[in-house]
C-alpha positions as CSV (number, residue, x, y, z in Angstrom):
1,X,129.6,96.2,145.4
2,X,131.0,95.8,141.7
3,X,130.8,92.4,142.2
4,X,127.7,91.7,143.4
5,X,126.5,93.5,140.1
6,X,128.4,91.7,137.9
7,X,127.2,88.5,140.0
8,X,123.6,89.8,139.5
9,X,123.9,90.6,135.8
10,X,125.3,87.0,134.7
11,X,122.4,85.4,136.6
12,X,120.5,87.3,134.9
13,X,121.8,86.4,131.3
14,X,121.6,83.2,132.2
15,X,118.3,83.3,133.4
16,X,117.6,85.0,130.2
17,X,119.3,82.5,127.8
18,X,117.5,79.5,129.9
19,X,114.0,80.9,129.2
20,X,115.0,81.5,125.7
21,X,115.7,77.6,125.3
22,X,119.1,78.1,124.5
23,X,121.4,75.2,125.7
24,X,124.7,73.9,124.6
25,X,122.7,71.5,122.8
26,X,121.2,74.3,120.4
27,X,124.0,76.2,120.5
28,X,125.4,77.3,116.8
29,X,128.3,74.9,117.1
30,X,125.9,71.7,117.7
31,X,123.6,72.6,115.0
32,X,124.6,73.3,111.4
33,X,123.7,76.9,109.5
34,X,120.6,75.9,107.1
35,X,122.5,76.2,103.4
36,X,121.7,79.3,101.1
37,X,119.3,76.8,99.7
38,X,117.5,76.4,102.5
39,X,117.3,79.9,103.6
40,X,116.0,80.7,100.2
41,X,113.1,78.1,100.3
42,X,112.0,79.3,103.9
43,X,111.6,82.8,102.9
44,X,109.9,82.2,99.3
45,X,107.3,79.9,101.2
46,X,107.2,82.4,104.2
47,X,105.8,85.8,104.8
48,X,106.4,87.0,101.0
49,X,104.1,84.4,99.3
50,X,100.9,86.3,99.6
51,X,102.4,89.7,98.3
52,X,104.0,88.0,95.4
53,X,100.6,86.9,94.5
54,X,99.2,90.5,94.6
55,X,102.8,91.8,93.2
56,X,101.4,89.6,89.7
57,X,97.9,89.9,90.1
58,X,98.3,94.0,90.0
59,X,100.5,93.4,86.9
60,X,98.3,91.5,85.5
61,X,95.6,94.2,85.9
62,X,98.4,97.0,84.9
63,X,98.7,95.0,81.6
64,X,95.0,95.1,81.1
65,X,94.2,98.7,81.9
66,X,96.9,100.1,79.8
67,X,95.9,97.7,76.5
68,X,92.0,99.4,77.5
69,X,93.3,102.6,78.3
70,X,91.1,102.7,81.9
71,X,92.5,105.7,83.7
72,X,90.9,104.5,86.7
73,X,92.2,100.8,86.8
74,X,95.4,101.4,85.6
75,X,95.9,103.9,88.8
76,X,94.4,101.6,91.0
77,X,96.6,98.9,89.4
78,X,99.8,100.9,89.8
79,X,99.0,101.4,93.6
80,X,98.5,97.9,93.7
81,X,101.3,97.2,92.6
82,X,103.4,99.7,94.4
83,X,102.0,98.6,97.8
84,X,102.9,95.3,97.2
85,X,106.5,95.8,95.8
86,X,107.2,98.0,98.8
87,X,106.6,95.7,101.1
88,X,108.0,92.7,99.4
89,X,111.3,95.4,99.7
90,X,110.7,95.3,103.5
91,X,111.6,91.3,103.4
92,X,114.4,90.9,101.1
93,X,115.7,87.3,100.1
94,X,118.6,86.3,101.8
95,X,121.6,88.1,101.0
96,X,123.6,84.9,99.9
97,X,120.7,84.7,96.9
98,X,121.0,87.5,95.6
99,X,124.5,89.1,96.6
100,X,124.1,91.7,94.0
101,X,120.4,92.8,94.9
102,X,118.8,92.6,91.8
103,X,115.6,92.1,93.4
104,X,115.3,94.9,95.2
105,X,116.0,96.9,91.8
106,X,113.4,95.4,90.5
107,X,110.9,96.0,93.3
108,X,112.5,99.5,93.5
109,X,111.4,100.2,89.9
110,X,107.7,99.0,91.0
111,X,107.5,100.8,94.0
112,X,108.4,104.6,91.9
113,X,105.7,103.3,89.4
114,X,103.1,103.3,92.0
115,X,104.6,106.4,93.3
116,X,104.2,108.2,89.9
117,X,101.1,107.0,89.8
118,X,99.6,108.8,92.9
119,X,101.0,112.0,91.2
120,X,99.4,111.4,87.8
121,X,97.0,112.9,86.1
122,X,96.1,111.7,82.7
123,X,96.5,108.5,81.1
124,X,99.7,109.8,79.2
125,X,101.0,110.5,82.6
126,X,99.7,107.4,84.0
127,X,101.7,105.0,80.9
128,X,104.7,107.0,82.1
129,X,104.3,106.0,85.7
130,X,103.4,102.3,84.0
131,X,106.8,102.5,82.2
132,X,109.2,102.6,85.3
133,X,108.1,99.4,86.1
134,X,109.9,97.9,83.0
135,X,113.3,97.2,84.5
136,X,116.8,97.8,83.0
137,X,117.1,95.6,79.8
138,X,118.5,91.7,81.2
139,X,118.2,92.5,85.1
140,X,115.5,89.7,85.1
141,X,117.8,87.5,83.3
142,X,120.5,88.4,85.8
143,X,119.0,87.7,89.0
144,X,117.6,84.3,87.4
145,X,121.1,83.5,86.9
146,X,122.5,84.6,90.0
147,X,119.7,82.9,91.6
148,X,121.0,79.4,89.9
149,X,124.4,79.6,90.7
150,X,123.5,80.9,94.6
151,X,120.3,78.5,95.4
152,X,121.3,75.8,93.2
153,X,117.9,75.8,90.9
154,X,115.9,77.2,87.8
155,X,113.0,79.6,88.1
């Protein structure tokens, strides 16, 4: 009888792997792993594009509100901008570009901004919030570099 299941559950897996298209021809040994470079370039141009565009258009309008001192754009900036950050966090870069995860401090710092801004009241309180988006002095710089020595290009 413990055969017969163990019979059953290989012709199962390889029913499974056949529908998958998986064949020796695909296998990881016949094809070679895409290079940090390439992994890089797939997931800038991937799912993260569009929310990098709202990630600087809601800084854009953070900038703007806080120079006019508009209470109500510069909360509905700093949710913008939060939203966007925190998802951005829930597709990280490819851990070979950024081994140290600079990135995700910075979106981190984003993401409590638009945090402290649901909580604020006041445009005092609301520049606060603003603030924690500034990240730690060179961090920028850092992942910039990192990011030239891992993927091989300038930003």
């Amino acid at each position: 009888m413990k055969l017969a299941a163990i019979a059953a559950a290989a012709l199962a897996a390889g029913l499974c792997v056949t529908a998958c298209g998986w064949s020796a021809a695909s296998s990881p040994a016949a094809r070679p792993s895409p290079s940090c470079h390439q992994q890089y370039e797939a997931w800038k141009h991937g799912v993260v594009g569009g929310e990098f565009a709202a990630l600087r258009s809601a800084f854009s309008a953070v900038v703007a509100a806080v120079h006019s001192q508009d209470v109500p754009k510069l909360t509905d900036a700093l949710n913008q901008a939060g939203t966007a950050a925190s998802r951005l966090s829930a597709a990280p870069p490819p851990h070979c570009a950024d081994p140290k995860g600079y990135y995700g401090q910075m979106l981190a710092k984003v993401t409590a901004a638009g945090d402290g801004a649901k909580a604020a009241s006041g445009l005092s309180a609301l520049i606060t919030a603003a603030a924690r988006m500034k990240a730690e002095p060179g961090i920028e710089r850092k992942l910039k570099a990192e990011l030239d020595q891992t993927v091989g290009e300038s930003r």
